[in-house]
Structures are given as C-alpha cells and as structure tokens.
N, C-alpha and C positions, 0 to 999 in steps of 0.2 A: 520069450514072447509073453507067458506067461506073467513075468513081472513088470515089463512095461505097461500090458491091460490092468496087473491092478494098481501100480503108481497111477496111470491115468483114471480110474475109477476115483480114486483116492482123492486124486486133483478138484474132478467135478464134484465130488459133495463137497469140498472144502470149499470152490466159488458160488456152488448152488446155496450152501449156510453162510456165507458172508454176505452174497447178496439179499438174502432171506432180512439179516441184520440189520445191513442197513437201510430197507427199506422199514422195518418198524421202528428204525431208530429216525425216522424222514419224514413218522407220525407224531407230534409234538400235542401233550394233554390238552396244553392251551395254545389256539391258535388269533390272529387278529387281520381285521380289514382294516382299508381306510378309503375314504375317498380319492385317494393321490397314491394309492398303492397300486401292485401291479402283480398279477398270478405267478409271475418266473419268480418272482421273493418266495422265502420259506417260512414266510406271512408269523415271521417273528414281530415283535413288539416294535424293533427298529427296523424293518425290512415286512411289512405288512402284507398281503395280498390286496386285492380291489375286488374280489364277489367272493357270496361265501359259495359257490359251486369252488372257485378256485382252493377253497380252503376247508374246506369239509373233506377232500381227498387225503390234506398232510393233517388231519387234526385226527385224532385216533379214535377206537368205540368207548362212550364215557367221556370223551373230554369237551370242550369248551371251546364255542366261536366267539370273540368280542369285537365291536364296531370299537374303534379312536375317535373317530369323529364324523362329522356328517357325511353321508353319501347315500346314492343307491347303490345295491351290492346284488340285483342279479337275481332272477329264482330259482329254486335251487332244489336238488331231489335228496332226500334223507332215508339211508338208507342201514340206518344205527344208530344207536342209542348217542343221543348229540342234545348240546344246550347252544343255543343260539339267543346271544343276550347284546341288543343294541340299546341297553337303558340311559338315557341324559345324554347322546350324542344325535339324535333324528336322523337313526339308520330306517332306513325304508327300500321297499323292491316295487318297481314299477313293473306290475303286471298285466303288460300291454300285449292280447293275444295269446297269454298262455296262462299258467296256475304259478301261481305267487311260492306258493313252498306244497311239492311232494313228498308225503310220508310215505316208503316203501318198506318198512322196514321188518326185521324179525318179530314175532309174537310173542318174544322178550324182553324189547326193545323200548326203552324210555327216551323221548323227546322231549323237550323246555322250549320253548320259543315265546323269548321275556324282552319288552320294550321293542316292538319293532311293526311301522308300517307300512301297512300293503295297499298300496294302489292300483287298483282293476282299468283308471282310464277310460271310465267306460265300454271297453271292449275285452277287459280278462275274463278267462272262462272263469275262474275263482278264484279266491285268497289262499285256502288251504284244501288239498284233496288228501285224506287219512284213507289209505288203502288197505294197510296194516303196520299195527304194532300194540306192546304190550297196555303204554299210558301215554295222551299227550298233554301236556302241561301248556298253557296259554296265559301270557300273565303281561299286562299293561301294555296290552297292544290294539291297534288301529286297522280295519278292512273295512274298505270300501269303495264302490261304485263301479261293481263287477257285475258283465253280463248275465253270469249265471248263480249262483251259493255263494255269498261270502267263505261259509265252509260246508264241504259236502264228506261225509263220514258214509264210507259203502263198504265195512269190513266183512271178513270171512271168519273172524274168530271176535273172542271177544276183546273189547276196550277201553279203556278207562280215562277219560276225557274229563279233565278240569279246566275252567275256563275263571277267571278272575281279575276284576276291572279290566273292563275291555271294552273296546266299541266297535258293532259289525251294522255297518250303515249303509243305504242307499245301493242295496244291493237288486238287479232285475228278480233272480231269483231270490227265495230266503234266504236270512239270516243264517240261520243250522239248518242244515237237510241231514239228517240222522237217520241210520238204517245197518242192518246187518244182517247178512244172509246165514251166517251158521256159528254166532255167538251172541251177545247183547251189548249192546254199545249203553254205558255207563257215565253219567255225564253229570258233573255239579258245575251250576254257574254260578257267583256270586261277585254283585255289583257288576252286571256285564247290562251292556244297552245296545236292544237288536230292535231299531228303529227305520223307518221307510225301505223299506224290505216289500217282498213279495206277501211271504208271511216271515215273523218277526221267526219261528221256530217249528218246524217239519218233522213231527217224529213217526217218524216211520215203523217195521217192523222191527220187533225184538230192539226197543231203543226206551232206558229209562232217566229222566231226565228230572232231577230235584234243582230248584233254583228260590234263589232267597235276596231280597236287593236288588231285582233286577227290573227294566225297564221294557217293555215291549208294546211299544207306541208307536204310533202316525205310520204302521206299517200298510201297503196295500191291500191284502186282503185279513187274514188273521193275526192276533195279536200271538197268539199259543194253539197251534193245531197237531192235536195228536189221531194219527191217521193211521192204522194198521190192517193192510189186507189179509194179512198173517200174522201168528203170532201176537204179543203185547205191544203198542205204545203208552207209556206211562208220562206224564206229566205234573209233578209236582211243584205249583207256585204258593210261595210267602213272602209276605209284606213287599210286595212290588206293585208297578204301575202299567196297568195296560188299560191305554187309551187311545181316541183319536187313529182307533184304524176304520179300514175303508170296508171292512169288512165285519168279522166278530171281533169281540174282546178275546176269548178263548171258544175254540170248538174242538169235540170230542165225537168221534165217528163219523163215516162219511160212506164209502159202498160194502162197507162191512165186509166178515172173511176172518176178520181178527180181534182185540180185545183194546178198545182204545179210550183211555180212562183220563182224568185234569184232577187233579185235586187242588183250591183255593182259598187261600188262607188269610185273611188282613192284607186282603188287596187292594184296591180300587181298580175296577171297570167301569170305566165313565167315560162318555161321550162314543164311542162306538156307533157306525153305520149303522149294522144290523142289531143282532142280540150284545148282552154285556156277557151272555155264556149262551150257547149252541148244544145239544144234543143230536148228534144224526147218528146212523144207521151202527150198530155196535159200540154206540158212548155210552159215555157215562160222566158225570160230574159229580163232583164228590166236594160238599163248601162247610167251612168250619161255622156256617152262617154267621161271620164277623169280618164280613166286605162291604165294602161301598161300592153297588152294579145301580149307578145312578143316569139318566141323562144319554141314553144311548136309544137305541129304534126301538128295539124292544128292552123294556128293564127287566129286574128279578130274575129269577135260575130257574126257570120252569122245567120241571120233570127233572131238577137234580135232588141228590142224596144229600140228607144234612149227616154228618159226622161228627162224633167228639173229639175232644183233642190227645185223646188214646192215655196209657198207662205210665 
C-alpha cells in the first residue's frame, strides 16, 4: 500500500511540474495583436490575438505587446511590468464607459505604454487609472474626450511617471489628476500638450511634477494648479506655454492644509481669464522673473518670489 501511495505521490508532482512548465512556456516575451486577430491564437506574429486583455495574459512579466496593424484592442488592466507598444500602426482603445488602461500593478513593477490612443467617447471614466506600481512610462500617445481625468494617479506608495510627446485633450475632468496617499508621485513631462481640460494639471498631495516643453492651454479652468491639503504639491514649469485658459495661467494654493508651490521659468502666460499666476491659501509662486505674464485679467506675479537660476 505503501508503495502504491508513493508511486501516486510521485505521479502528481510529476503532472503538477509539467503542468507548471507548460504553462510558462504559454507566456511568450513577445506577444502581438491585430485587428483581424482573435484571442484563442497564441497571439504569435502569425496567429495574432485581437485585444491586449486577450494577450497580456500569454505575454509574460517583462515582455512585450505589439499592434501589426490598425485596430482597437480593448482596455485592458496591467498587472506587471509590461511594454505595450502600438507605434506607426494607429492602435487605439475605445474607452466607452470604462478606463482605457489599469495599472494594478506590483511596487516594482515597470510599465511603457508607447504609440497608442485612447478614446474616452465622451463617456470613459479615463484614459489611464495608476493605482500602483513602481514607474510608468507614457511615450507618443493620444487621450482624450473622457468624462472624467485623462489620467488619474491615486497611489499608496510611491511612483515614478514619465510622460513624453503626448497629447491629453478635451478631457471633462483634468488633464493629470496626481495624488498619493502614502508615497509621492514623481512625474517629468516633456513636450506633452494638456489642453481643454478642466485644469490642464491637478497636483495634489505629496505629487512633484517638473515639466519643460510643455503646452497647457485653452484649458477650463487652470493652466497648472498645484493643490495640496496635505502634505506638498510641487510644480515645476520651463520654457512652455500656458495660455488661453478660462481660468488662471498657473495657481498655487487653495484651502490650505498643505504646501502648494509653481515655480516658472521662460514661459509665457498670456491671455488668461483671470490672473497669468494666482496665489491662494498655502501657495507660493516662485518666477525666474524671465516670463512673458502679458494680456491676461490680471498681469504680473503679485505676491510671487523672484528666484535665481541656483548653483
């Protein structure tokens, strides 16, 4: 009796490790869509998938989703370190009713999401929701006309968010809604354009945001608002354009509680509703006094800090 239990012991870890096998061997580094693909493929180069939900499941942690050619592919929750790249084929995800791409991911976890966009239809709750993970990388991509945040950053640790040539447009709510409850959310943009938006960029608590080349125009209400009930919002603009919003150029404080700072460098604020820079309740404005704040309701930086250009 004794040897038939352990030949049968013996048996089961042999199909539990095979099975094991093949299932990481069922995770391929690089995986592919298409628009004429179909998810029961094993979303190989010739046998493609059709959404990247369908292929983010066989594409392993680390590896690679590529579009073939034009389609929409679905939205899609990310739950590992993944590069999702539809560059030169106009992969895009219709996010009609839901969020475009969820980051779920470990807070070790690196994401890419390079050439690809997101259409809200006017009814998606957003383009990207970052719940967690370590870094997400954003690179020549398209959001917009989404009910709520193009992208809304609500982490619990902290994150590292690069953003580069990208366009987050005609979103109901802002452009970036940035915040983090128990790290600091880390963010470079450069050449990114958050235009007719609610406000062009949201920063909330513990969220510090350097940006250089960047566009933040003909938004609804604020061009750059750093808002902190808690904790820091930091705002760092160079050489960009913030104009033509319905509201400030840049505003810095609002019902205080926390530390909410702009610093402005060779920009132009011009033409603005209100002020071409705002001071409320816990701001601060910080100007390399080499801007153009011309043409707006109110001009000039009243009650901001003039800075040098440091060491």
């Amino acid at each position: 009796m004794s040897k038939v239990r352990f030949t049968f012991n013996a048996l089961t870890a042999v199909i539990f490790t095979l099975a094991f096998v093949s299932i990481a061997q069922a995770q391929a580094s690089r995986t592919w869509v298409s628009g004429v693909g179909d998810d029961v493929n094993p979303c190989s180069r010739t046998a493609p998938c059709k959404t990247f939900a369908g292929a983010i499941s066989k594409t392993a942690a680390c590896g690679e989703i590529n579009a073939l050619d034009p389609g929409g592919f679905g939205a899609v929750t990310i739950t590992k370190s993944i590069t999702i790249d539809g560059t030169g084929t106009f992969a895009s995800i219709l996010a009609s009713l839901v969020t475009g791409i969820t980051v779920n991911a470990a807070a070790t976890d690196v994401i890419t999401i390079r050439g690809v966009s997101i259409d809200g239809f006017c009814n998606g709750l957003r383009a990207m929701n970052i719940i967690q993970a370590k870094t997400v990388n954003i690179e020549d991509c398209v959001m917009f006309r989404m009910a709520g945040p193009g992208i809304l950053v609500n982490e619990t640790n902290d994150l590292f968010l690069n953003i580069r040539n990208t366009v987050i447009r005609d979103n109901t709510g802002a452009g970036l809604d940035l915040a983090s409850s128990g790290g600091t959310v880390k963010a470079t943009l450069f050449e990114v354009s958050l235009t007719g938006n609610n406000h062009g960029i949201h920063a909330k608590a513990t969220s510090r945001v350097n940006a250089a080349n960047c566009n933040f125009s003909n938004n609804t209400t604020n061009g750059a608002f750093a808002d902190a009930t808690t904790g820091v919002a930091l705002i760092r603009i160079w050489n960009s354009q913030v104009s033509l919003n319905g509201g400030n150029g840049v505003r810095a404080g609002n019902a205080g509680g926390g530390v909410s700072l702009i610093e402005i460098a060779q920009s132009q604020l011009n033409q603005n509703t209100g002020n071409g820079a705002l001071i409320g309740t816990g701001g601060t404005i910080e100007t390399f006094t080499n801007n153009s704040i011309r043409g707006n309701g109110t001009d000039g930086c009243p009650g901001c800090t003039a800075v040098g250009p440091g060491s």
